[in-house]
N, C-alpha and C positions, 0 to 999 in steps of 0.2 A: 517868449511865446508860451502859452498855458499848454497844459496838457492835454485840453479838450483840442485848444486851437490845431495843436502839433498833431492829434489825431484827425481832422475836419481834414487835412494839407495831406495825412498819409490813404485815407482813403479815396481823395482827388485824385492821388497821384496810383493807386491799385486801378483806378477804372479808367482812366485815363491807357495804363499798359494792356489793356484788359478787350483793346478794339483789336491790338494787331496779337496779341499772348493767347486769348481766348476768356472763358469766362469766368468768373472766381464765385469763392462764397457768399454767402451776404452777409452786409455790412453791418446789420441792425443790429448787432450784438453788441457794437461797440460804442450803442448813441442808447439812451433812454425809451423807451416805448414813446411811438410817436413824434420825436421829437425833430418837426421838418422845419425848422429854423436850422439846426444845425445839416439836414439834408438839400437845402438851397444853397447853404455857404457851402456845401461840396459839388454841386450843379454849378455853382458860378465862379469856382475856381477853374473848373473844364473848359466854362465857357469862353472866358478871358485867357486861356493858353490856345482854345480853337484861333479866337481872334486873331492871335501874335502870331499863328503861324500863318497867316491871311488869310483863314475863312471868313466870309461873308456875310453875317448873320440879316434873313430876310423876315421871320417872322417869329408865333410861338404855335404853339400845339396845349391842348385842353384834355388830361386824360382822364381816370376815372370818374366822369359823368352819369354813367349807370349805378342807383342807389344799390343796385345787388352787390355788384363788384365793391362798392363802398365798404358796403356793411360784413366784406369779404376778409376785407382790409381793416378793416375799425377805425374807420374815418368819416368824418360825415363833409365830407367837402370834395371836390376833382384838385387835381394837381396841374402845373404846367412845365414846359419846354420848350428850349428855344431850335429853333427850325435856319438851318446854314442852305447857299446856294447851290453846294454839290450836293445836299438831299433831295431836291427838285427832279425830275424827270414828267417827261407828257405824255400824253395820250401814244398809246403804241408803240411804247419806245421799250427796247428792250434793257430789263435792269441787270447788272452784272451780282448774281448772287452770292461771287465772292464776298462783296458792301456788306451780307448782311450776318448778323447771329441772330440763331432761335429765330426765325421769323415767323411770325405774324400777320395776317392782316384785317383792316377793319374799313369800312366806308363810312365816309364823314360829308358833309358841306364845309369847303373851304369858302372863306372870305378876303377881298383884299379892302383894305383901308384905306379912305380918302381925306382922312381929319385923324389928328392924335386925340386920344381917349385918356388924359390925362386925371380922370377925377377918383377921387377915391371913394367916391359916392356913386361912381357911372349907374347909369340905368339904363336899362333896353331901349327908351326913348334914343339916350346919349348913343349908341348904341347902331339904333337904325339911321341916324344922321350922319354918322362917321364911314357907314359902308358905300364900299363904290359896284365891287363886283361878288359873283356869287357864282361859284364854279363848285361841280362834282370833284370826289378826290379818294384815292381808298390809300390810307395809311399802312405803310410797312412797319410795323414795330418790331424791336428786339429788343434781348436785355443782354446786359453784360456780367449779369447774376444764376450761376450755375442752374438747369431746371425749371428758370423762372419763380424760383421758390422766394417771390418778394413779398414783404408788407409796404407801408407806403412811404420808412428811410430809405429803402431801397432801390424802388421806381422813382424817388423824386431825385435821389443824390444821381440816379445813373439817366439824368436827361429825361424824365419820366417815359424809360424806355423808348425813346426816338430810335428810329432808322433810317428809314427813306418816306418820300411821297410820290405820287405821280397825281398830276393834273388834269381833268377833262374839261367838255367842253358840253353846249357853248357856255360864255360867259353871260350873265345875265345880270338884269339891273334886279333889285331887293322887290319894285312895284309890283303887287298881283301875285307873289309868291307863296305859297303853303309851306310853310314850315316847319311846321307841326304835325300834319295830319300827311304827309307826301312819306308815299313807301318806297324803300329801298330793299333790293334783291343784288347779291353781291356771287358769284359763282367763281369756281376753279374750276379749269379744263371742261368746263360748259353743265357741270351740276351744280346747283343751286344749294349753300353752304349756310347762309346768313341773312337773314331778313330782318326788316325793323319799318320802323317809322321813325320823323323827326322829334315826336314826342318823348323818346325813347334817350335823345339827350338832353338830359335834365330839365323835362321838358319841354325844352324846344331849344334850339341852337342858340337863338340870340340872350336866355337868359345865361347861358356856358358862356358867351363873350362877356357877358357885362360881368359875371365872377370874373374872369379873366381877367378885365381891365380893371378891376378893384382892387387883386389882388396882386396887380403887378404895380399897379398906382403907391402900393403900400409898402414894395418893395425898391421904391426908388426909378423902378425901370418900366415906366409908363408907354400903353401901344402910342405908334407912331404911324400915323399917315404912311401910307404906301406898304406896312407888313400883310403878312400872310397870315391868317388866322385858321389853323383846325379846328373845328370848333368840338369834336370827341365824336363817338362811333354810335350809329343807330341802331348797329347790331353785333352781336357775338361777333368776336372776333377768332379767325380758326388759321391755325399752320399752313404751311405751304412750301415747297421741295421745289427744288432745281428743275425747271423744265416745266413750271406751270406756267397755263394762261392764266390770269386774272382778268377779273372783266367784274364791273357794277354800275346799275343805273337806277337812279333817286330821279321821281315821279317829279313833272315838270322843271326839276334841274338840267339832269343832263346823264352823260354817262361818260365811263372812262376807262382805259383798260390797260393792260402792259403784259409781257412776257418775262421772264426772270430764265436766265442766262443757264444751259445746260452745263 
């Protein structure tokens, strides 16, 4: 094993201790500027030990979507992660905030897939054929990186900051949808925190999938009929403590909300 490799396998194994230890330094010190070849081989060494201990994996998540946050980062592209069955939680359900670090959260349109999107050329067309359902969703993020003080080795090696999600409702078919132009209002404990529109990821949700499935095409691990697709946030995303409501609702989707455990 090279030295970079035996490095790739030591910071797997730092973030990996680093759900139940707490949060560590970041890692980008130890990889080139930029260099998220070597932060996906750290993502999918995690991934592949979630598996072996029998988690689930149901879908992926699409983050830095907003060209701000990009150019924050010094990246001109979003990142992905993969999404397990004990991340899931529904509509009013209360989440146990022990689950989480540094949280986070953001509202998104979730997607479920009814055709695998295996092309490495997908396009929005490909895209809107492959979807089945279209449900609200507001993403819990954390990181496992002290601060949050990441660039984008950092978010990609560490699951591009996954935590949890919750699901609303109702489900809806793609026909007649706004996706683009449909406002989202996302609130804690009933003030209004985070606003956006669909536009607002990467201009529209369905061009964030079709990077998605391009760039997951290219890594081997093409979407698959029946995942779960985040497709990234339409608005700012802001903290949140023990004992909040959460609650958001995106304009002819739907809404969805949950409590986080005192």
């Amino acid at each position: 094993m090279s030295e970079h490799q035996d490095k790739i396998r030591q910071m797997a194994g730092a973030l990996l201790s680093a759900y139940n230890s707490g949060a560590i330094a970041p890692i980008r010190e130890h990889f080139a500027a930029g260099d998220v070849a070597s932060a996906y081989a750290i993502q999918q060494i995690q991934v592949a030990e979630w598996q072996a201990t029998g988690r689930r994996p149901v879908g992926r998540k699409i983050g830095l979507t907003n060209k701000a946050v990009q150019a924050q980062l010094g990246v001109g592209e979003p990142d992905y992660g993969y999404l397990f069955a004990d991340m899931v939680y529904g509509d009013g359900d209360e989440v146990p905030f022990s689950r989480l670090q540094q949280p986070r959260v953001e509202a998104e349109i979730a997607f479920l897939l009814k055709e695998d999107l295996p092309y490495h050329d997908a396009s929005v067309a490909d895209v809107v054929r492959a979807i089945d359902w279209v449900l609200p969703s507001i993403e819990i993020v954390g990181s496992r990186i002290a601060g949050w003080d990441i660039r984008i080795v950092d978010t990609i090696a560490d699951n591009a900051s996954s935590g949890l999600l919750a699901l609303g409702g109702p489900a809806r078919r793609l026909d007649g949808l706004d996706l683009v132009e449909c406002a989202m209002s996302l609130s804690v404990n009933g003030k209004v925190v985070s606003t956006g529109r669909g536009r607002d990821c990467l201009g529209g949700p369905l061009n964030a999938v079709a990077w998605l499935a391009r760039r997951a095409a290219s890594f081997g691990e093409p979407l698959r009929a029946g995942e779960l697709i985040l497709s990234g946030a339409l608005g700012p995303m802001v903290g949140v403590q023990a004992g909040d409501r959460v609650e958001a609702s995106i304009d002819g989707i739907g809404r969805v909300g949950f409590s986080l455990s005192a």
